[in-house]
PASEBA-1860 file (N, C-alpha, C; in nm, 3 decimals):
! residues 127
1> XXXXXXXX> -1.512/0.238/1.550/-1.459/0.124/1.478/-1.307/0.119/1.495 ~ -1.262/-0.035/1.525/-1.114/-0.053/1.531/-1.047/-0.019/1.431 ~ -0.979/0.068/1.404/-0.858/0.055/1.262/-0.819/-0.066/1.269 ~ -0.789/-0.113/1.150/-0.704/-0.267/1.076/-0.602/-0.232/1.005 ~ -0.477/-0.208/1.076/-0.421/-0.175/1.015/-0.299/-0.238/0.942 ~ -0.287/-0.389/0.966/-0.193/-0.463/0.909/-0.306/-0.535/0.775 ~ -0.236/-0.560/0.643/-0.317/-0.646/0.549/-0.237/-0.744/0.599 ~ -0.138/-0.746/0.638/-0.036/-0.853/0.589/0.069/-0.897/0.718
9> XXXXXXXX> 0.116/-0.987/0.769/0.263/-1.007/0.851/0.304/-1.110/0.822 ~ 0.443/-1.070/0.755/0.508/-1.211/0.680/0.662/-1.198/0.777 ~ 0.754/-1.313/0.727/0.869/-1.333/0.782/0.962/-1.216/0.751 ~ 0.973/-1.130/0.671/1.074/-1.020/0.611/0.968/-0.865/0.639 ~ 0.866/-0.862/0.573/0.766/-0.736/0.636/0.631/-0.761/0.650 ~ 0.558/-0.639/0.746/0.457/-0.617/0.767/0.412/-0.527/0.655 ~ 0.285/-0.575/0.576/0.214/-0.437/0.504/0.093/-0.439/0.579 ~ 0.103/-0.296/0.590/-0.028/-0.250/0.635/-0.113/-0.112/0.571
17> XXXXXXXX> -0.196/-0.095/0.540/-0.266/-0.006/0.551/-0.274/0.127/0.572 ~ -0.230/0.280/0.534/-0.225/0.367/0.543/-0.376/0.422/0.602 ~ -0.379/0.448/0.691/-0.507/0.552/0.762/-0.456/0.720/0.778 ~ -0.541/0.799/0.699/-0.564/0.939/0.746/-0.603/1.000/0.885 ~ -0.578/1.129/0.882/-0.592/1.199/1.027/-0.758/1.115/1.072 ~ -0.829/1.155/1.013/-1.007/1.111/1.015/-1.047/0.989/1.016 ~ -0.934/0.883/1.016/-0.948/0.751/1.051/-1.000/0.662/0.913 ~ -0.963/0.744/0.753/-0.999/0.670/0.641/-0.888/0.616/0.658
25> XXXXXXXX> -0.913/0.494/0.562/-0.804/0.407/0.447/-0.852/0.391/0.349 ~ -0.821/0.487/0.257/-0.856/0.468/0.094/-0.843/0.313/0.050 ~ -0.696/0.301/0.023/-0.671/0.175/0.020/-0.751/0.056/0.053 ~ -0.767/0.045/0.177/-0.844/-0.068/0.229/-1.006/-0.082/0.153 ~ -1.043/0.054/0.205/-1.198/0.050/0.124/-1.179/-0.015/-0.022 ~ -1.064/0.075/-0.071/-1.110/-0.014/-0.200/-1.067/-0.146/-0.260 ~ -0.985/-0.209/-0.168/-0.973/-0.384/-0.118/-1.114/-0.442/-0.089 ~ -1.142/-0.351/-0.034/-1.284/-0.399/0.030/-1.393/-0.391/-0.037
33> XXXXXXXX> -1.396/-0.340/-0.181/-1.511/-0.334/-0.239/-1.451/-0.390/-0.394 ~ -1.330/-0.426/-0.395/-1.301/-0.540/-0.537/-1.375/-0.602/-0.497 ~ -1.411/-0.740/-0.623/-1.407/-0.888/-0.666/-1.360/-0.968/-0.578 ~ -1.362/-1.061/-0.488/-1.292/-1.149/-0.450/-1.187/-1.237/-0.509 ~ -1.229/-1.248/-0.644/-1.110/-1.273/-0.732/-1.005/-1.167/-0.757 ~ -1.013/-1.045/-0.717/-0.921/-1.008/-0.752/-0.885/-0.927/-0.598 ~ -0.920/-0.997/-0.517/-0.861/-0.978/-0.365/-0.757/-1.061/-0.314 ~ -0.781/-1.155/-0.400/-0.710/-1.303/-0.354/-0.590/-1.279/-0.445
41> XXXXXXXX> -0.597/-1.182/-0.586/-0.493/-1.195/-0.611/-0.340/-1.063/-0.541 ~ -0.398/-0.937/-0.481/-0.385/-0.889/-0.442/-0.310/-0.902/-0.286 ~ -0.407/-1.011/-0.228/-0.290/-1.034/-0.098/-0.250/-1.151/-0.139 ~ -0.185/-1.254/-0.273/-0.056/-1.327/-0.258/0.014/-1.212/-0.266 ~ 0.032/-1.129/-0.372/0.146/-1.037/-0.391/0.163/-0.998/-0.244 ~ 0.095/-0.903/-0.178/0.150/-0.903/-0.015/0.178/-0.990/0.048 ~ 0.153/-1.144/0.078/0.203/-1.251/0.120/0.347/-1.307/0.055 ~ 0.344/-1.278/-0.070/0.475/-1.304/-0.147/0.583/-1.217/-0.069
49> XXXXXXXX> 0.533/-1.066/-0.079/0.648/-0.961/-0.090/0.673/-0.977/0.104 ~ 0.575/-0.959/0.199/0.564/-1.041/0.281/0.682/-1.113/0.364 ~ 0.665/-1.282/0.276/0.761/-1.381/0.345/0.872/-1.350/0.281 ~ 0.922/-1.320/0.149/0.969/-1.339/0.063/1.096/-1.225/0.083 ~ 1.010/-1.113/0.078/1.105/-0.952/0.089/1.146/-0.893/-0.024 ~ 1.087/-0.995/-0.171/1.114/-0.888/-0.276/1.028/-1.002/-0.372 ~ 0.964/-0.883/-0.508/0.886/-0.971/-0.617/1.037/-0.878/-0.744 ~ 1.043/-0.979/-0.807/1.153/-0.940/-0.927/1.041/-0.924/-1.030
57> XXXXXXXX> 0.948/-0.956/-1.057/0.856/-0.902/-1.118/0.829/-0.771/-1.167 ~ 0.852/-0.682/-1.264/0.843/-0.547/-1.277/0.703/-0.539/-1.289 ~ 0.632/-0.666/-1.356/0.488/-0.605/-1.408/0.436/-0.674/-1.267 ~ 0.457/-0.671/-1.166/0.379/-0.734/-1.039/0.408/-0.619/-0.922 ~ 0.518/-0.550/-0.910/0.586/-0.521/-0.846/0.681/-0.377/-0.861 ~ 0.672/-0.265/-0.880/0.753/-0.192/-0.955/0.778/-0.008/-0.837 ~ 0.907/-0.013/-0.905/0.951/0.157/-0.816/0.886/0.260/-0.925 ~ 0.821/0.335/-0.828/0.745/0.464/-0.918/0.836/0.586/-0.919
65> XXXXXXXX> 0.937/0.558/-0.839/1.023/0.665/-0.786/0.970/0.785/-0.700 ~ 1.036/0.851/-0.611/1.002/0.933/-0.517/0.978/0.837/-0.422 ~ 1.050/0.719/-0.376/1.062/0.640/-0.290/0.883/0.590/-0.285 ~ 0.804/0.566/-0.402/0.683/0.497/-0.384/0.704/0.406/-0.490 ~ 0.600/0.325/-0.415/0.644/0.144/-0.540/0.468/0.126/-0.551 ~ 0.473/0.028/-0.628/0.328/0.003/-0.669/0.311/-0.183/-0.653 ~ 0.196/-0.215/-0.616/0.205/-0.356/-0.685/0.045/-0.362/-0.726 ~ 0.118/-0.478/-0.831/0.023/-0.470/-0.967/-0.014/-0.577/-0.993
73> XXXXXXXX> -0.174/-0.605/-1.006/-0.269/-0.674/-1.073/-0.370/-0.627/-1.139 ~ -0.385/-0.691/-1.236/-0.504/-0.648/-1.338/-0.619/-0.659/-1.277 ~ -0.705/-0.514/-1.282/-0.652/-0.334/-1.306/-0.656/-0.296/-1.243 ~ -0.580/-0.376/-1.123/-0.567/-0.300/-0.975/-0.444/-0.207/-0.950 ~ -0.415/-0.097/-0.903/-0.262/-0.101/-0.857/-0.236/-0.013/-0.690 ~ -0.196/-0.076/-0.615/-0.183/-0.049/-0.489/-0.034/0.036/-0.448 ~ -0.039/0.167/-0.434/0.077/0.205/-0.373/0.083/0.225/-0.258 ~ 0.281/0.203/-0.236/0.296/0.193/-0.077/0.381/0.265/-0.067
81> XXXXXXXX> 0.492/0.230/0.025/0.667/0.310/0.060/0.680/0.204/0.187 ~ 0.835/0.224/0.206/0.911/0.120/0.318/0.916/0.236/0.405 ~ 0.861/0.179/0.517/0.946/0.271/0.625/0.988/0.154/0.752 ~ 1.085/0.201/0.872/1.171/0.173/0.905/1.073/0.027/0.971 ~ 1.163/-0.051/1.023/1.076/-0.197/1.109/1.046/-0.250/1.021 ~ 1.102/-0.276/0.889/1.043/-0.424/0.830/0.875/-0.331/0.756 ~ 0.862/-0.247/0.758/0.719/-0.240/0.679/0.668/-0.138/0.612 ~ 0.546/-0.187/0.519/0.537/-0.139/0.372/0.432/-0.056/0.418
89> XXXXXXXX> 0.392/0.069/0.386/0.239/0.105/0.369/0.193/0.133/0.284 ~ 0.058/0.142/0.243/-0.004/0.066/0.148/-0.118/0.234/0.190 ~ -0.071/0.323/0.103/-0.123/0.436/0.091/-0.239/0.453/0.038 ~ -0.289/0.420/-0.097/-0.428/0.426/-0.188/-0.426/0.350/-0.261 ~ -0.514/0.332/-0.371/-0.507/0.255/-0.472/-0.635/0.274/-0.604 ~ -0.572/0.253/-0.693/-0.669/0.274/-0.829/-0.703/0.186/-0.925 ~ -0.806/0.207/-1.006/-0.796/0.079/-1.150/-0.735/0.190/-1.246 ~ -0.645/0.038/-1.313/-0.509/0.162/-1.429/-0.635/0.142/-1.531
97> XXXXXXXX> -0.601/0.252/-1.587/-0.693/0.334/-1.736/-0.555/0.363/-1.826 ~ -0.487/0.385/-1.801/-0.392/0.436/-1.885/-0.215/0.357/-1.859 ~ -0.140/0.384/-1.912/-0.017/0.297/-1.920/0.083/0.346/-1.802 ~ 0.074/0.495/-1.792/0.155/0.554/-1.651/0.083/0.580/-1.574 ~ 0.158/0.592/-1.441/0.041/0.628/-1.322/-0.002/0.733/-1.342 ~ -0.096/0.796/-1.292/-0.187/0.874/-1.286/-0.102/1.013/-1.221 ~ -0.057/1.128/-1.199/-0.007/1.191/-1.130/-0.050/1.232/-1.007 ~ -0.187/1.238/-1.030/-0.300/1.269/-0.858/-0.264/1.164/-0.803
105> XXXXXXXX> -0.263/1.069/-0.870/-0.227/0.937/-0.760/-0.123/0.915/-0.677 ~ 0.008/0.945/-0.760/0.109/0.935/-0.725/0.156/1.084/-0.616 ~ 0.090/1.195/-0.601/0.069/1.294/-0.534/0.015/1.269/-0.411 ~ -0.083/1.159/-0.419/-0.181/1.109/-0.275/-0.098/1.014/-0.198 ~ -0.036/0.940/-0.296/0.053/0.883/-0.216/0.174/0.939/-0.148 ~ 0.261/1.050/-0.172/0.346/1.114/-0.095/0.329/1.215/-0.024 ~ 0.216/1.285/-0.051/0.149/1.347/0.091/0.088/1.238/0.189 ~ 0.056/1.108/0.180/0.034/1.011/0.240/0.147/0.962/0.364
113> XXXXXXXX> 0.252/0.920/0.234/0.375/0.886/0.278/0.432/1.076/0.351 ~ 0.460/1.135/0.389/0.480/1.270/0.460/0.376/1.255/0.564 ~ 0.262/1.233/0.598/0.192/1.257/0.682/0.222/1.157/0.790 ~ 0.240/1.017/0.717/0.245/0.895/0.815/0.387/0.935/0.882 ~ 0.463/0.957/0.856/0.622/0.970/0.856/0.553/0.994/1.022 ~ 0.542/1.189/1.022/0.508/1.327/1.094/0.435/1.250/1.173 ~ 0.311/1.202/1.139/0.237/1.134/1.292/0.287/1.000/1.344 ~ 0.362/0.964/1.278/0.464/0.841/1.352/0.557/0.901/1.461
121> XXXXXXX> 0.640/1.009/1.400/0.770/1.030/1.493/0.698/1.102/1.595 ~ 0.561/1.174/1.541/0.503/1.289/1.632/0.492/1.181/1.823 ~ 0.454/1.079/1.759/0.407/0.977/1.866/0.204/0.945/1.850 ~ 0.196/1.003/1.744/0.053/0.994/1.713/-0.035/0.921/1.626 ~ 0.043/0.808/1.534/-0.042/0.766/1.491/-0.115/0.657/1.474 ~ -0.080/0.522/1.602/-0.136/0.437/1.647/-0.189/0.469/1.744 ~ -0.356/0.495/1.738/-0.424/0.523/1.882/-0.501/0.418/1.926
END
């Protein structure tokens, strides 16, 4: 199976999709198994952030710190990080239960974000 790895290509960035060594995308799967209503709301925010290049929105849009951001719809929340070329990746994602992120979560995402980095510069991780 082809990786898909852009959700998104707007005028300011590309989001795409974080894939593991083994060819998962957490993330995506679980895009892929919401609501359609709440898919649609999910890629304006990437189409927004996208053409746009920024949501001022805190409750749409927000820094988790440790250079990971989240964007947010009810009770979705998708984390990513910027890396260089204009684009976002879009590491995992969860339904919020509680008011702060989750710490496993926010853990998956920067061993995420560290791995993509390493098989980027490695020259390895678009095959």
């Amino acid at each position: 199976m082809k990786k898909k790895f852009i959700a998104y290509k707007g005028n300011k960035f590309t989001i795409e999709w974080y894939f593991s060594q083994n060819g998962k995308s957490v993330a995506l799967k679980y895009f892929e198994e919401i609501p359609h209503k709440r898919k649609k709301k999910i890629f304006n925010l990437f189409r927004l952030f996208g053409n746009i290049g920024k949501i001022l929105n805190k409750e749409k849009f927000r820094n988790e710190g440790d250079q990971i951001y989240t964007f947010k719809t009810s009770p979705d929340r998708f984390l990513c990080f910027f890396f260089e070329g204009s684009k976002i990746v879009v590491t995992n994602a969860y339904t919020k239960k509680t008011k702060k992120i989750p710490p496993k979560e926010k853990l998956k995402a920067l061993k995420a974000k560290e791995d993509y980095i390493k098989r980027c510069r490695g020259g390895n991780y678009y095959d």
